[in-house]
N, C-alpha and C positions, 0 to 999 in steps of 0.2 A: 785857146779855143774860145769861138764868142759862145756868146748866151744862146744864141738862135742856133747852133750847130749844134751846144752841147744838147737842147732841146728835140733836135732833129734824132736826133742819136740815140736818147733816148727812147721815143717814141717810136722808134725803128725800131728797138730792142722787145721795148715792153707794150707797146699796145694792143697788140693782139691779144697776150695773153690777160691785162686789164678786161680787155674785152668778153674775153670768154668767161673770166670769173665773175664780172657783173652777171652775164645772162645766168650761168650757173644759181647765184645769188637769187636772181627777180622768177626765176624757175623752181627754185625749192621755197623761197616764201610764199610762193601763188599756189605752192600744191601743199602746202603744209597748210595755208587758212582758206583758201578758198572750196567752197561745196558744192561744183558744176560749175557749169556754164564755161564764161568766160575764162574765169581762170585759172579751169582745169585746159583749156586750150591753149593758154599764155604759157603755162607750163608744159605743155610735150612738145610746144613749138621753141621755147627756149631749152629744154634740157635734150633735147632731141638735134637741133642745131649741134649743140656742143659736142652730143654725143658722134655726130655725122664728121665733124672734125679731127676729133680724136679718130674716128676709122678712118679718114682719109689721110693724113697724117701716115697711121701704124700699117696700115695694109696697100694703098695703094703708089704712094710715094715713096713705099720701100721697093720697089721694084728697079 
């Protein structure tokens, strides 16, 4: 297997969920120090994303 396939393969596998754990991440640090404003919005727009995922996932693609 080359380097660019095992690459492919992987990132096929795991990026999404990378993905989601960052926002997760940049969503509870924003709500954990921030005091309004912006990055109480940075956060229910990334832990709210996640959370829209996970329901779509469990609830409608289980049909």
């Amino acid at each position: 297997m080359t380097a660019k396939r095992a690459k492919k393969r992987f990132l096929a596998l795991w990026g999404w969920p990378m993905v989601l754990g960052v926002l997760t991440g940049i969503g509870l640090v924003c709500a954990l120090f921030s005091d309004g404003g912006f990055g109480d919005l940075l956060s229910g727009i990334c832990l709210g994303s996640v959370t829209a995922v996970g329901l779509w996932f469990s609830l409608v693609r289980s049909r």
